[in-house]
N, C-alpha and C positions, 0 to 999 in steps of 0.2 A: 576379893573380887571388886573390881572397878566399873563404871561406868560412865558414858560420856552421853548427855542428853542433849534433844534436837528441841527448840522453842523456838516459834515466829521466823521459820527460816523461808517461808512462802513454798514455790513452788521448785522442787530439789531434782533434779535426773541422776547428780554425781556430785559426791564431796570427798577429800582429800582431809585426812586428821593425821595432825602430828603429835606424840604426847611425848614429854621428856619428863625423867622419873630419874632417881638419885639411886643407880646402882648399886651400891655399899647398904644399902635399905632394902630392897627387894628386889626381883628378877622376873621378868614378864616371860609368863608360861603362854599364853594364847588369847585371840581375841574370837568372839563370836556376834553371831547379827544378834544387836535389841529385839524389841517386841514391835518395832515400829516395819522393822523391814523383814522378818523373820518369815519363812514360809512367802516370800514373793518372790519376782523375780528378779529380786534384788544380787547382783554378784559382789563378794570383798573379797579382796586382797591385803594381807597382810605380811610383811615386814619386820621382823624382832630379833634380825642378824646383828645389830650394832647396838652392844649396852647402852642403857641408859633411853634409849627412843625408840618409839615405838609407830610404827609408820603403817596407815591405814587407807587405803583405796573401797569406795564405796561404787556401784553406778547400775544403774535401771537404764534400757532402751525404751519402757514405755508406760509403767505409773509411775509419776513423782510421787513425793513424799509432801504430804501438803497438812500433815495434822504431829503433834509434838509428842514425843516420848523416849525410850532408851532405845537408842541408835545404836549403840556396841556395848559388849561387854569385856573388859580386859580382867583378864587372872594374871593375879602374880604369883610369888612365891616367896616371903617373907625372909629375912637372910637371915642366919644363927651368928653371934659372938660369943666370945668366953667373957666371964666376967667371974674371977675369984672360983675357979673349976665351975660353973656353973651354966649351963647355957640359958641364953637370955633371947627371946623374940622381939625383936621390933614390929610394931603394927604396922598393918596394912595401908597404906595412902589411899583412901578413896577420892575419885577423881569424877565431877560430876558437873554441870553446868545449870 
């Protein structure tokens, strides 16, 4: 699981995240709201039709976002390779600011 945090961003109604990630490594399963927007009336939208990016729509009509914390949460899905019959996991990329 990933995450992208919000610091010093002042005062937010809507923000727009684009994250690109190395397909051949892992697979974006879903994103969820942080702790910063979670339970408001915060709406997302997200986007994870086209390998490799992952394309995120945030936006409030009437509390900004004015204090720092986890703003999304991205899950991936780790990708398997053979290696000598053996299967082999690549770690997870965490993604955070």
């Amino acid at each position: 699981r990933g995450l992208v945090r919000s610091r010093g961003l002042g005062d937010v109604y809507k923000r727009q995240i684009l994250v690109n990630y190395d397909q051949a490594v892992v697979t974006a399963l879903r994103v969820t709201k942080g702790n910063v927007v979670a339970g408001s009336s915060w709406s997302l939208v997200s986007n994870l039709a086209d390998a490799g990016v992952v394309r995120v729509a945030l936006a409030t009509g009437s509390t900004p976002l004015v204090s720092g914390g986890d703003l999304l949460y991205l899950t991936f899905r780790a990708s398997a390779e053979q290696d000598n019959g053996r299967r082999r996991h690549r770690a997870q990329r965490r993604w955070g600011r």
